[in-house]
gemmi code that builds the backbone of each chain (N, CA, C; Angstrom):
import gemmi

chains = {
    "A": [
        ("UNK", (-26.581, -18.554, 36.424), (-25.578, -18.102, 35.448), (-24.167, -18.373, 35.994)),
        ("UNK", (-23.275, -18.989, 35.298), (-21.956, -19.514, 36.031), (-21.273, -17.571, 35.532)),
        ("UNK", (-19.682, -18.385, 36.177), (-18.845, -16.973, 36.055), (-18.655, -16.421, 34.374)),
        ("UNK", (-18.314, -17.775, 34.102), (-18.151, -17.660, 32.241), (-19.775, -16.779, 31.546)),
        ("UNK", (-20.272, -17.097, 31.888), (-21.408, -16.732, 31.397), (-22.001, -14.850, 31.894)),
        ("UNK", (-21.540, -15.028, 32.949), (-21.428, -13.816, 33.470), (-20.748, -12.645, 32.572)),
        ("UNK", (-19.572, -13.503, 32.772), (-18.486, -12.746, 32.143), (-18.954, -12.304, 30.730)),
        ("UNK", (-19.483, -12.907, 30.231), (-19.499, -12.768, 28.902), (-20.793, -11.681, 28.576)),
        ("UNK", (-21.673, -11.772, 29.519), (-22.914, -10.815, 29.300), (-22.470, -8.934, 29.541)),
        ("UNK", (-21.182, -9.263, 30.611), (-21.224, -7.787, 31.519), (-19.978, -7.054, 29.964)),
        ("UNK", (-20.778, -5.951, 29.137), (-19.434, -5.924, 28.117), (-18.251, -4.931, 28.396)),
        ("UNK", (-17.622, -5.252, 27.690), (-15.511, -4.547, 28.175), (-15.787, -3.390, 28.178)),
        ("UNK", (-14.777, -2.787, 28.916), (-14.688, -1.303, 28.943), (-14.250, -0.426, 28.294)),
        ("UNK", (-14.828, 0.793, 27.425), (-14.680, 1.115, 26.683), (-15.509, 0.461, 25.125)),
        ("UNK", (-15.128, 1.464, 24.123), (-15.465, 1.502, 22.870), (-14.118, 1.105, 21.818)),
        ("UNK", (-12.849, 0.545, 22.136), (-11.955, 0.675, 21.690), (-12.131, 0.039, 20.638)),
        ("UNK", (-12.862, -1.108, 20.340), (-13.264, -2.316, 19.252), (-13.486, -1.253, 17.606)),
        ("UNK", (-15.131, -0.744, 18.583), (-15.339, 0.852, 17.299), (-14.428, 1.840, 16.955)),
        ("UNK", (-13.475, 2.305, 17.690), (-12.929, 3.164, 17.202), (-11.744, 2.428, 16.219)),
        ("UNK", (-11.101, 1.634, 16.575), (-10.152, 0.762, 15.163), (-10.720, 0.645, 14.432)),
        ("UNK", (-12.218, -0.375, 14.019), (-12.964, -0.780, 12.969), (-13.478, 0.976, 12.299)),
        ("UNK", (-13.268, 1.746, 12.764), (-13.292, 3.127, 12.422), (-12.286, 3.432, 11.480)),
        ("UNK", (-11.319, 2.903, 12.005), (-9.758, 3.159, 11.752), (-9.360, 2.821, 10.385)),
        ("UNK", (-9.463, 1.477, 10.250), (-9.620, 0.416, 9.129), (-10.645, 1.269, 8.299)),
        ("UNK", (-11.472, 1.345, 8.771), (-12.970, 1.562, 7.149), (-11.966, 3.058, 6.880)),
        ("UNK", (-12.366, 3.882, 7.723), (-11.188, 5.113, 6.677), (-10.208, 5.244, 5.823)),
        ("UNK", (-9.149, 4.053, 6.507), (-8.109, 3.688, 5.586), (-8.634, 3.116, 4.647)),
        ("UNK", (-9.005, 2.649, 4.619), (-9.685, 1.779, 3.181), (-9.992, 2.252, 2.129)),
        ("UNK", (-11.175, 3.300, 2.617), (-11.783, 4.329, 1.906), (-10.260, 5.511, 1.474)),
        ("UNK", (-9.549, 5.675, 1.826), (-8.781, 6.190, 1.618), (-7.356, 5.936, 0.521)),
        ("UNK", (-7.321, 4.859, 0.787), (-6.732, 3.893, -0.025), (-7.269, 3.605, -1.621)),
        ("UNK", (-8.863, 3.327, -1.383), (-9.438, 2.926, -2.379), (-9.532, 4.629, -3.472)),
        ("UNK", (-9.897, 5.554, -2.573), (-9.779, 6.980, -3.335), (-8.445, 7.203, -3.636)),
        ("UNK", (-7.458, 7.002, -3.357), (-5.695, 7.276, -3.142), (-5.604, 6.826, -4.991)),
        ("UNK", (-6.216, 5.323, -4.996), (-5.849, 4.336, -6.028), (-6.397, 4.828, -7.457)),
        ("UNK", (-8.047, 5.140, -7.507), (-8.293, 6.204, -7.936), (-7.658, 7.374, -8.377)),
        ("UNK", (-7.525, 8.195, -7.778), (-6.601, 9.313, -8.000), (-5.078, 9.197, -8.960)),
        ("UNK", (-4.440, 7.833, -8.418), (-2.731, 7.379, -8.908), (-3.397, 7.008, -10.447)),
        ("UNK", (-4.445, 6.346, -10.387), (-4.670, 5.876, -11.759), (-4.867, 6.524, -12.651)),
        ("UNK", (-5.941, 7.704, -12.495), (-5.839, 8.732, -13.592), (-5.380, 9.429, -13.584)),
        ("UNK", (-4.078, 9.286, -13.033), (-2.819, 10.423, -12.935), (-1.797, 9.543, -14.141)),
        ("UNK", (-1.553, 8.252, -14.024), (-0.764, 7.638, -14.275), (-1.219, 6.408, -15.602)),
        ("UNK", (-2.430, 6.443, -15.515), (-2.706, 6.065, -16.912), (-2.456, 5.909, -18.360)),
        ("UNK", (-1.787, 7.393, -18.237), (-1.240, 7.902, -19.711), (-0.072, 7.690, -19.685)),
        ("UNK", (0.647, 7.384, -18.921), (1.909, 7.267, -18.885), (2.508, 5.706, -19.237)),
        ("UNK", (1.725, 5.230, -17.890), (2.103, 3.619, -17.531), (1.187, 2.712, -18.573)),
        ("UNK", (-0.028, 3.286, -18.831), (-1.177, 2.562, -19.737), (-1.054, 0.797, -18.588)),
        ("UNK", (-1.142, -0.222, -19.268), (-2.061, -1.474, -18.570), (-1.213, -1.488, -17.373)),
        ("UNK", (0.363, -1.075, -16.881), (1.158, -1.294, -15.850), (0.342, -0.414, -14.607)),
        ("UNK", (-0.103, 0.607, -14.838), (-0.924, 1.041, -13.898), (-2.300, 0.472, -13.583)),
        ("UNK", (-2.538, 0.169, -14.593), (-4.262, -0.439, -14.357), (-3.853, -1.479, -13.770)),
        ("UNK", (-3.030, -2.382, -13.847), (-2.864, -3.868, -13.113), (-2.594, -3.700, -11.925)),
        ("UNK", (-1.677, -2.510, -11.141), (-1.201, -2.686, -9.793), (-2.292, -1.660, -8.939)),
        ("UNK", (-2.587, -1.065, -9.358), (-4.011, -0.334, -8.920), (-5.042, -0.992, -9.044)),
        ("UNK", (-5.646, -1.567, -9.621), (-6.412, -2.629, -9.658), (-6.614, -3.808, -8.237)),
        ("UNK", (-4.938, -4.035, -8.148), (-4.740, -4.844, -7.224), (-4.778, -4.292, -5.836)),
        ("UNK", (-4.488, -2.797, -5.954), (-4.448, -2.248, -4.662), (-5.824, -1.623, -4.020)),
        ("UNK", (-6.671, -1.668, -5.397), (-8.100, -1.485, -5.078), (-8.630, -2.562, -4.258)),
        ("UNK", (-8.549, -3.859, -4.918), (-9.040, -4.917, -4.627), (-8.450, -5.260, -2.979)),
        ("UNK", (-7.143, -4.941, -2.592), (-7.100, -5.503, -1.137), (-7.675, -4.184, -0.617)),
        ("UNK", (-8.112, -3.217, -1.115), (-8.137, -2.168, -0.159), (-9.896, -2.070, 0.264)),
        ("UNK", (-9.883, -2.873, -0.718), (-11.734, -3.324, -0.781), (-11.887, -4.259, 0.202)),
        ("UNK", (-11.024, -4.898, 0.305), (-11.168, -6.561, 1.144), (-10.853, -6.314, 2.715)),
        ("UNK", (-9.830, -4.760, 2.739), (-9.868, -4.352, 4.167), (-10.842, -3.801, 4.423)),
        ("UNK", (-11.128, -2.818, 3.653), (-12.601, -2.057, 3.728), (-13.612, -3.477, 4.923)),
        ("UNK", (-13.952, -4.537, 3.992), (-14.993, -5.567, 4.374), (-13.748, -6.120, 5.324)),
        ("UNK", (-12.681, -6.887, 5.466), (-12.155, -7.930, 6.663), (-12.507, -7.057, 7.838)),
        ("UNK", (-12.457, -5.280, 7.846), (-12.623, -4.853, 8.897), (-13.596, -4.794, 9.843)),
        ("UNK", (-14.871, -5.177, 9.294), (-16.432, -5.401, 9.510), (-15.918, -7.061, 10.513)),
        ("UNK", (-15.313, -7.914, 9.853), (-15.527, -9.382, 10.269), (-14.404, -9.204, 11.799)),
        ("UNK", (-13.220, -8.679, 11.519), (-12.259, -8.110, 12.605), (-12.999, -7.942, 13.507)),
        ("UNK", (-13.987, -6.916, 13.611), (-14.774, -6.297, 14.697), (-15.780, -5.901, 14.859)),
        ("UNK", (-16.882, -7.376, 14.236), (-18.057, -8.103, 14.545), (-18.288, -8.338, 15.719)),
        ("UNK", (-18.190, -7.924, 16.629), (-18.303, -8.813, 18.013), (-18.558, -7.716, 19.059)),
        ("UNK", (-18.782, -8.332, 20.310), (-19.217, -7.320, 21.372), (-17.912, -6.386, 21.310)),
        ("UNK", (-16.896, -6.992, 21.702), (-15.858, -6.179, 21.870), (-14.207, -7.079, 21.753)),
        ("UNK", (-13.096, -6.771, 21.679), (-12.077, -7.533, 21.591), (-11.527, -8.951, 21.853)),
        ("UNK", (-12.164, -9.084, 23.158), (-11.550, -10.348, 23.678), (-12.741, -10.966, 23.342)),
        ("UNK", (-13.778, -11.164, 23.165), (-14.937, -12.472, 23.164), (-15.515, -12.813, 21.825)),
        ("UNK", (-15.894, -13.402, 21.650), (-16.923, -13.902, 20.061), (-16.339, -13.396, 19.394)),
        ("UNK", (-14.771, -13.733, 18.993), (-14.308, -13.450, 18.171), (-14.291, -13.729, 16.938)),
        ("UNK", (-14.917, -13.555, 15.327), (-15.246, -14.227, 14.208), (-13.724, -14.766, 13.921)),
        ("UNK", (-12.923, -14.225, 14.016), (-11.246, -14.986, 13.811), (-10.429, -14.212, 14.020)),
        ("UNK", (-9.187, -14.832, 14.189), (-8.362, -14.460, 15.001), (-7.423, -13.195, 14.407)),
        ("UNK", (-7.163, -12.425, 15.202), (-6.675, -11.133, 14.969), (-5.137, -11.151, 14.293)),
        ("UNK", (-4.601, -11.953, 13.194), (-3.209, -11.350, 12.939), (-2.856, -10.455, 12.040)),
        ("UNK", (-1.176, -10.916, 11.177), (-0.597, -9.978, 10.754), (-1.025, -9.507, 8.855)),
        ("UNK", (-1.937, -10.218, 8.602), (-1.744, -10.346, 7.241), (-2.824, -8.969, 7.094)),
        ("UNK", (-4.328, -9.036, 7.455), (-4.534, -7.528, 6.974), (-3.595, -6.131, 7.280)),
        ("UNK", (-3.160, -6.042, 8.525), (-1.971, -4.951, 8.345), (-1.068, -4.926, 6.829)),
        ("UNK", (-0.422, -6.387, 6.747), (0.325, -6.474, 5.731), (-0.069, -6.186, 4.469)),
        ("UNK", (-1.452, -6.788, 4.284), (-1.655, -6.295, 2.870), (-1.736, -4.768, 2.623)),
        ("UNK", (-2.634, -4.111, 3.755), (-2.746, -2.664, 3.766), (-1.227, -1.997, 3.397)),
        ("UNK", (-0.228, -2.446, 4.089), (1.216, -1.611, 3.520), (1.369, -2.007, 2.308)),
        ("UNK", (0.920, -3.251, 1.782), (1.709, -4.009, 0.951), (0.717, -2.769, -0.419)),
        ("UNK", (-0.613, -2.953, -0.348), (-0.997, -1.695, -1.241), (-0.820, -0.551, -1.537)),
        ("UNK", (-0.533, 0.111, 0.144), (-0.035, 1.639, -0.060), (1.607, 1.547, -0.642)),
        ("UNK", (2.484, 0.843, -0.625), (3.782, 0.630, -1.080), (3.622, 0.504, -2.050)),
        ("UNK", (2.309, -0.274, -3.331), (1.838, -0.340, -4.269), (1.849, 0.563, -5.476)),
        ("UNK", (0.839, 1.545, -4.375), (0.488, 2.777, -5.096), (1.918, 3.567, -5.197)),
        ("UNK", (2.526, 3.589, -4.102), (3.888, 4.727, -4.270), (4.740, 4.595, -5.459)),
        ("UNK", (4.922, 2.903, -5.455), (5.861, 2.503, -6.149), (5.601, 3.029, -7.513)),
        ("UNK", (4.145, 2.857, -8.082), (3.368, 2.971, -9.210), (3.653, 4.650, -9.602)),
        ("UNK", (3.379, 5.466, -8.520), (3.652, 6.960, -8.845), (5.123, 7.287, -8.793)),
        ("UNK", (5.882, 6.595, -8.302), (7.106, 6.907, -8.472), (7.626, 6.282, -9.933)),
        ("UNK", (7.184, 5.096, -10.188), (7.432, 4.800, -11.835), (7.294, 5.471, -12.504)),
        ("UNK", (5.947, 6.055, -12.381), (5.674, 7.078, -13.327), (6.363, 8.092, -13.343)),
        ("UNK", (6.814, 8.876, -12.581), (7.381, 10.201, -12.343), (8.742, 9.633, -13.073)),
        ("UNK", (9.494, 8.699, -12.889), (10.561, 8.304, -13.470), (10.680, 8.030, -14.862)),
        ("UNK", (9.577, 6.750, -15.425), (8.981, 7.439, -17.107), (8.970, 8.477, -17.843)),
        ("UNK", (8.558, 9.136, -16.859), (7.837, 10.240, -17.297), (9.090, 11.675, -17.595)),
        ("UNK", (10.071, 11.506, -16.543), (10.791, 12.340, -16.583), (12.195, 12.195, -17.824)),
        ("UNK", (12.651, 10.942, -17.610), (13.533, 9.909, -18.542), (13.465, 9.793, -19.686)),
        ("UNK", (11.900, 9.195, -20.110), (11.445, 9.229, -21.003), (11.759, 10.394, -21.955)),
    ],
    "B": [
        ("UNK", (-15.671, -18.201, 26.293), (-15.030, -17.172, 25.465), (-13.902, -18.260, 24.213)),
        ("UNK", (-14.140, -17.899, 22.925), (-13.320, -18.602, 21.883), (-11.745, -17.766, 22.291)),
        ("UNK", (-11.087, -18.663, 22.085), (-9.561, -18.047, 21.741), (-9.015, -17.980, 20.828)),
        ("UNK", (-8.315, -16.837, 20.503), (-7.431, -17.120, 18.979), (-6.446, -18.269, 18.572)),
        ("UNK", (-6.701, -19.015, 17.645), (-5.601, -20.460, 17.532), (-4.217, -19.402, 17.083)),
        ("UNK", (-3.754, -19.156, 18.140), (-1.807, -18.745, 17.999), (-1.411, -19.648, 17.151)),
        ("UNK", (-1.334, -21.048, 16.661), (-0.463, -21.882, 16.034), (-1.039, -20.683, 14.182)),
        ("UNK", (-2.047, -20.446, 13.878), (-2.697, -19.844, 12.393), (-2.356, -18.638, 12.560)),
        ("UNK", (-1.645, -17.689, 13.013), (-1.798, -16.366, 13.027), (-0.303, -15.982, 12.599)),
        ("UNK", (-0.086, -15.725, 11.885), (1.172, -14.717, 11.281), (1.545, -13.208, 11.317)),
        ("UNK", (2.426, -12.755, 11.148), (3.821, -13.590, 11.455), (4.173, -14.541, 12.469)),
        ("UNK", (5.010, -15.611, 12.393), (5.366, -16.338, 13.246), (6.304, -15.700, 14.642)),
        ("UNK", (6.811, -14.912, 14.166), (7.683, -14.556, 14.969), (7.669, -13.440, 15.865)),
        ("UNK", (6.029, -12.463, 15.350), (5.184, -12.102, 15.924), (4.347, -12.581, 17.343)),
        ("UNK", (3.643, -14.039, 16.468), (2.670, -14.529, 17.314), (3.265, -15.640, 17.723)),
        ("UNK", (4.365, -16.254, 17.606), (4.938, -17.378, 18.295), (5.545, -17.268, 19.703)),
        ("UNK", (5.547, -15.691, 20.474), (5.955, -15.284, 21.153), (4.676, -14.776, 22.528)),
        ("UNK", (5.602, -14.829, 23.627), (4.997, -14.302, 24.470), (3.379, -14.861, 24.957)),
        ("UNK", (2.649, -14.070, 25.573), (1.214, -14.193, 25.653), (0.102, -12.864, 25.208)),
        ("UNK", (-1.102, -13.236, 24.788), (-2.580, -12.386, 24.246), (-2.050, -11.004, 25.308)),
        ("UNK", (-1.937, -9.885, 24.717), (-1.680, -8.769, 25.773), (-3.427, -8.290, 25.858)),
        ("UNK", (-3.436, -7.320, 26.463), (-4.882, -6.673, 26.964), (-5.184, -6.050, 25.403)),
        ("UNK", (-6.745, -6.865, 24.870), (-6.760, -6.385, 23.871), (-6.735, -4.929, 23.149)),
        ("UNK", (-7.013, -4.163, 24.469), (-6.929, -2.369, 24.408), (-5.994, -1.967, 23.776)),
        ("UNK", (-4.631, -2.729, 23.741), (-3.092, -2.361, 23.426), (-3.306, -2.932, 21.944)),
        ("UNK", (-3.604, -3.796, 21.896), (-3.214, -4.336, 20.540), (-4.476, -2.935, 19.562)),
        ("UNK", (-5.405, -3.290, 20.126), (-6.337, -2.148, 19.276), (-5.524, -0.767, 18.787)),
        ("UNK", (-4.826, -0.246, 20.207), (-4.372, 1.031, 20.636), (-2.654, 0.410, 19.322)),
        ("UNK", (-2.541, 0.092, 19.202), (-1.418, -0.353, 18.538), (-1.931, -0.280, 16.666)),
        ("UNK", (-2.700, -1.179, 16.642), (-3.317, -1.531, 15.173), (-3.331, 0.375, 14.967)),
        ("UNK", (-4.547, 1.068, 15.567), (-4.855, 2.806, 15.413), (-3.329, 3.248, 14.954)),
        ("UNK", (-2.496, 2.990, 15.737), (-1.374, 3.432, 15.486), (-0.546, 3.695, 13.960)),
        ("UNK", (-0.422, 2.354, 13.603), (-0.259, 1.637, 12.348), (-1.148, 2.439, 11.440)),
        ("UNK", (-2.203, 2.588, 11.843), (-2.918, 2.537, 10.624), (-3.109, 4.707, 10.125)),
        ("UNK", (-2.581, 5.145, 11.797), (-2.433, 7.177, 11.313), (-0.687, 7.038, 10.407)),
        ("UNK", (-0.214, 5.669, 10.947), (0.880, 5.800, 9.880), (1.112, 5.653, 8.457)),
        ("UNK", (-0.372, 4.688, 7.959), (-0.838, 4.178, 6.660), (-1.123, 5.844, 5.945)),
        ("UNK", (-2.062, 6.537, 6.679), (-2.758, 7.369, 6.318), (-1.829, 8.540, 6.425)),
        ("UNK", (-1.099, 8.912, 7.175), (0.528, 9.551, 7.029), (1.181, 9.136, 5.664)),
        ("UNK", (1.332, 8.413, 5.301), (2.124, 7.593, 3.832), (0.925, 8.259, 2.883)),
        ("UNK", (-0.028, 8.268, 2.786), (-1.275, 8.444, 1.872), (-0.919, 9.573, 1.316)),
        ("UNK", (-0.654, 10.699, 2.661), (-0.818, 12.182, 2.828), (0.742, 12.338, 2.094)),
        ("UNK", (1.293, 11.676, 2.810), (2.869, 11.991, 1.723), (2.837, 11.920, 0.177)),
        ("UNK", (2.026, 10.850, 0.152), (1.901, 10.223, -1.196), (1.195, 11.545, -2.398)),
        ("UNK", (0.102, 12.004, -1.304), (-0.801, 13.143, -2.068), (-0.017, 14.195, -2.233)),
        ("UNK", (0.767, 14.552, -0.965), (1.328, 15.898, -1.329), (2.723, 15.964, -2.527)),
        ("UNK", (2.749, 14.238, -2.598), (4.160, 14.388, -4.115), (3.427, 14.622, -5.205)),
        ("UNK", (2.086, 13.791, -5.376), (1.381, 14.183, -6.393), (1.314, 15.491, -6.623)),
        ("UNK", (0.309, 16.290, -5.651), (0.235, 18.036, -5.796), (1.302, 18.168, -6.494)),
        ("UNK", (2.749, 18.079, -5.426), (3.835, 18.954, -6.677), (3.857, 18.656, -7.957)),
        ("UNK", (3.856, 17.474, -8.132), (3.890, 17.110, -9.595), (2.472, 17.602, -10.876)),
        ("UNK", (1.763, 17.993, -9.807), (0.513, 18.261, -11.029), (0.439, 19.872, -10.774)),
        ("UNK", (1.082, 20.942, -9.960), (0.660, 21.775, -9.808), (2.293, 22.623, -10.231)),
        ("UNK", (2.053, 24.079, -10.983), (2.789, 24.643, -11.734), (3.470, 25.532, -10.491)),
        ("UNK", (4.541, 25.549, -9.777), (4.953, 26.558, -9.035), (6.376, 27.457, -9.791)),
        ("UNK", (6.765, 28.231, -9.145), (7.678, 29.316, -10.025), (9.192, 29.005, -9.188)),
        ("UNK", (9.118, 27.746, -8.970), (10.851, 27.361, -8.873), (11.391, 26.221, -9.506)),
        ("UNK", (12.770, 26.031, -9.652), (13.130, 25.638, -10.746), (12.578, 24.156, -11.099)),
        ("UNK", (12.196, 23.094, -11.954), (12.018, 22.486, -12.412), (12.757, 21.378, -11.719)),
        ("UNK", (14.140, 21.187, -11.740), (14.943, 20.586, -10.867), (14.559, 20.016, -9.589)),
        ("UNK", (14.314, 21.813, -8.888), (14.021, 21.011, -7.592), (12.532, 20.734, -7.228)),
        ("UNK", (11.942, 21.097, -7.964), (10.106, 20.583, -7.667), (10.275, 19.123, -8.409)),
        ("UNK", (10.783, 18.489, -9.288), (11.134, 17.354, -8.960), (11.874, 16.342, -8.266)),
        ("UNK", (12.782, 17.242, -7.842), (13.084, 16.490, -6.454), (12.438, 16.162, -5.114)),
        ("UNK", (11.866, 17.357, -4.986), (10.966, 17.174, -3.561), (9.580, 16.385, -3.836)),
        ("UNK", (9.030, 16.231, -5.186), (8.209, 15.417, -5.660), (8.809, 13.960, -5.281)),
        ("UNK", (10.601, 13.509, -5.730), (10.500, 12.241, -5.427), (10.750, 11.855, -3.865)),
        ("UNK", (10.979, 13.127, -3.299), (11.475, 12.677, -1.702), (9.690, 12.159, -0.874)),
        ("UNK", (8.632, 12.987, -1.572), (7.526, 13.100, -0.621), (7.361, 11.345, -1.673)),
        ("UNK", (7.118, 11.128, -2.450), (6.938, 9.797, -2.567), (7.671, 9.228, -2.172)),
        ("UNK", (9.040, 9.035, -2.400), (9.965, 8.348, -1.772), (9.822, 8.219, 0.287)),
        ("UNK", (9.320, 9.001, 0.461), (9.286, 8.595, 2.011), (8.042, 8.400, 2.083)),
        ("UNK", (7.014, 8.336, 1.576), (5.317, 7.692, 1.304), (5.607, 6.189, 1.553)),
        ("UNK", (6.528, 5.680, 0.539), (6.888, 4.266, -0.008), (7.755, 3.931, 1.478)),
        ("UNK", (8.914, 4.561, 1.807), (9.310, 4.314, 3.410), (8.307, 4.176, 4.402)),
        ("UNK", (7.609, 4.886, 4.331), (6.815, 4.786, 5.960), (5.415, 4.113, 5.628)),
        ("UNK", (5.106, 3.765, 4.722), (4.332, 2.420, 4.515), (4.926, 1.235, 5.168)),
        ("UNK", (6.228, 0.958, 4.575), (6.838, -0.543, 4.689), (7.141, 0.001, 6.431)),
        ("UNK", (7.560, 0.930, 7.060), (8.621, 0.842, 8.207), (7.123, 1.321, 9.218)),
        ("UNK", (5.566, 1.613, 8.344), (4.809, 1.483, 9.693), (4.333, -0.467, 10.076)),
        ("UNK", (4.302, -1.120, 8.863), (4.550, -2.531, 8.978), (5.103, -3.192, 10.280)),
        ("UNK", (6.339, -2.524, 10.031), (7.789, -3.247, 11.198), (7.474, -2.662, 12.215)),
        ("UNK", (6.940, -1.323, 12.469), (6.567, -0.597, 13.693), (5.694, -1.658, 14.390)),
        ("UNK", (4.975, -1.979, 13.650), (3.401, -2.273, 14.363), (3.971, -3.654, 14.970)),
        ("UNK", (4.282, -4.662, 13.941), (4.924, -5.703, 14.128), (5.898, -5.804, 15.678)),
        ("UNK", (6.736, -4.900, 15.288), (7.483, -4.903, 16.796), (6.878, -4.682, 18.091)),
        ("UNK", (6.332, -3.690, 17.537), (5.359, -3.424, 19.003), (4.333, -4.279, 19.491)),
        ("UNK", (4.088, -4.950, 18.556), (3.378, -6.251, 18.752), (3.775, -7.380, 19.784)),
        ("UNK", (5.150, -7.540, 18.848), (5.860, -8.396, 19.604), (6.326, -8.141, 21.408)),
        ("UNK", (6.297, -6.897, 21.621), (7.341, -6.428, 22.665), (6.026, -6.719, 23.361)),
        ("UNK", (4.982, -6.032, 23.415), (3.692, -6.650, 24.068), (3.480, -7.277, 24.560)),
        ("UNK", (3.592, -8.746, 23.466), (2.871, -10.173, 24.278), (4.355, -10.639, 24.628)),
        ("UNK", (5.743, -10.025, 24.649), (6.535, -10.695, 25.649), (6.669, -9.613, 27.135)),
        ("UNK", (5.668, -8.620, 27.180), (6.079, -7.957, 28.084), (7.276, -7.202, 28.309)),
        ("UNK", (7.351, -6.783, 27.328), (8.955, -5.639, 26.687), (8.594, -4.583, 26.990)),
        ("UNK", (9.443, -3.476, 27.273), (9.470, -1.676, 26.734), (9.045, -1.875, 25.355)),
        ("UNK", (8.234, -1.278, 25.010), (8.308, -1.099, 23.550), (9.537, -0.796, 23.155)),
        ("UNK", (9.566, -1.074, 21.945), (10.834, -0.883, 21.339), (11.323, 0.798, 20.620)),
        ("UNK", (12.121, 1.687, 20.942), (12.279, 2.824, 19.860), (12.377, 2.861, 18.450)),
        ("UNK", (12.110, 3.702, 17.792), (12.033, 3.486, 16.310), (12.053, 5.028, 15.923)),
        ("UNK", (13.413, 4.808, 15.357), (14.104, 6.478, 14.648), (13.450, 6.694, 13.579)),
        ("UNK", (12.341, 6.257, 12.780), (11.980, 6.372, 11.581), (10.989, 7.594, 11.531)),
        ("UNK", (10.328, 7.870, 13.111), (9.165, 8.942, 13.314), (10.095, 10.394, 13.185)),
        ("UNK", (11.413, 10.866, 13.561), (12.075, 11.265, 13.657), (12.805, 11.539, 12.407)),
        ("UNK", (13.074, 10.472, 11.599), (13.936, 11.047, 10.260), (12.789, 11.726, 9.466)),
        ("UNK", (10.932, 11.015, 9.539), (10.313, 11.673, 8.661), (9.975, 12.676, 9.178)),
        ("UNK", (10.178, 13.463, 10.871), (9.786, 14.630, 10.723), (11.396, 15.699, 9.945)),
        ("UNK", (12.646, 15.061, 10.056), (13.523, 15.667, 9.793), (13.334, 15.812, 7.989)),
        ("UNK", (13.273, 15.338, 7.370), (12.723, 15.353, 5.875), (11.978, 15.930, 5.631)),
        ("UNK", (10.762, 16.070, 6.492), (9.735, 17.218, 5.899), (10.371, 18.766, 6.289)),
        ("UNK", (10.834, 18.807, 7.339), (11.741, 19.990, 7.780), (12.501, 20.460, 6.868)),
        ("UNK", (13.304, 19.584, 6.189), (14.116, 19.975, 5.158), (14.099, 20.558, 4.338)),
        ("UNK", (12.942, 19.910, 3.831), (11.737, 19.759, 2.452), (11.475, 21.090, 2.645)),
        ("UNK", (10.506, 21.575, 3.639), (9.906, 23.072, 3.865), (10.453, 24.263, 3.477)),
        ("UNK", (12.204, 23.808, 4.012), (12.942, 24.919, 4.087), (13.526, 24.847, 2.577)),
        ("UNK", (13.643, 24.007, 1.972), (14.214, 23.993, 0.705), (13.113, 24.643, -0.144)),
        ("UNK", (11.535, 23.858, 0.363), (10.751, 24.854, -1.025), (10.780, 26.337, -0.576)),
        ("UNK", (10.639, 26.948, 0.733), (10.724, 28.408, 1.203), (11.811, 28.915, 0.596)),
        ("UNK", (12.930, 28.708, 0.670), (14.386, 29.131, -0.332), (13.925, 29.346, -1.648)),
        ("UNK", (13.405, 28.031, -2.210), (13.636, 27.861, -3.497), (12.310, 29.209, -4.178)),
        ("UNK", (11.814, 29.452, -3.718), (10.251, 30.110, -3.673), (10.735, 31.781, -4.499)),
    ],
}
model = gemmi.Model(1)
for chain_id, residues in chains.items():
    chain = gemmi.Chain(chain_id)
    for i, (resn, *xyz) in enumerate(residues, 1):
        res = gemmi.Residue()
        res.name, res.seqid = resn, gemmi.SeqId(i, " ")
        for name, pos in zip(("N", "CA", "C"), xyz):
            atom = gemmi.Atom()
            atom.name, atom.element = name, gemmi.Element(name[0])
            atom.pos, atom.b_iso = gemmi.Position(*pos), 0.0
            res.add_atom(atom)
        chain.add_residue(res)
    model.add_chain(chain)
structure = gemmi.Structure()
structure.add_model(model)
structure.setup_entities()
């Protein structure tokens, strides 16, 4: 067995891989219930303007839900990595929760104005 | 061991920098980001509550503190983004992390907030 090979059998220290991919599926799930919740709050108000951006914030919040599985598929951080770790699932995750706010704050503004 | 292709990974100005820090940090970083996602959630829920729940002060200001807890939901979404991002960055160039007054104004806002609904009560 060379060093590489070595290396690769003996695994990293710690659980840190599981506890993020932990991290992620909660948010997700959280997100995806959040979106839920904004929608039939805001339904009556916003009618299709809510269904479209909730919709959308379901859908990435679904896709983190699952990218988070492919993120941290692997023994652990540094090795067999399915692809490479950047900025865009973070981004979408804000980019949804900013989503939803924006959406309940419309509403509250409709709603009050109106 | 595969490596991440740095040239595909975004932000640029993120990952165009520095070198791969110990993946523990970046993990320990992402966690970070993400009690801040779920912080924004919790803001987000508790503007809702006010807004769906009948309390006995004035109208005025239970809509105000309704738009501050969304209104800083919608802040600390976008500013846990830049958090993470920076700290990212400071990482793989081997920086101090960087400070960030934003943990600080949202505990000063909810402080506010507290004392305004306790008054208003």
């Amino acid at each position: 067995m060379t060093d590489e090979e070595l290396g690769q059998a003996v695994g990293d220290f710690g659980v840190s891989n599981e506890r993020t991919a932990l991290a992620w599926q909660r948010t997700g799930l959280s997100l995806v219930a959040g979106s839920a919740i904004i929608l039939r709050l805001t339904w009556s108000d916003l009618g299709v303007l809510a269904l479209v951006a909730l919709a959308i914030a379901m859908v990435l919040g679904t896709w983190i839900f699952v990218e988070s599985r492919g993120r941290y598929a692997h023994d652990a951080g540094a090795r067999r990595r399915a692809r490479s770790r950047g900025g865009r699932a973070p981004f979408a995750l804000a980019l949804s929760t900013a989503l939803l706010a924006t959406t309940e704050l419309t509403m509250l503004l409709v709603r009050w104005t109106g | 061991m595969t490596r991440p292709d740095d040239s595909k990974r975004w932000p640029r100005w993120v990952y165009g920098q520095g070198e791969e820090p110990d993946y523990r940090f970046t993990f320990a970083n992402e966690r970070t980001y993400l009690a801040w996602i779920r912080t924004s959630l919790a803001l987000l829920a508790a503007g809702v509550a006010l807004d769906v729940v009948e309390l006995s002060v004035k109208p005025s200001v239970q809509h105000a503190l309704t738009l501050v807890f969304v209104g800083l939901s919608l802040f600390s979404a976008v500013a846990a983004w830049l958090r993470w991002a920076k700290s990212e960055r400071a990482m793989r160039r081997a920086e101090p992390l960087p400070s960030h007054g934003f943990s600080a104004l949202v505990t000063l806002v909810l402080v506010v907030t507290a004392l305004l609904l306790a008054v208003s009560l």
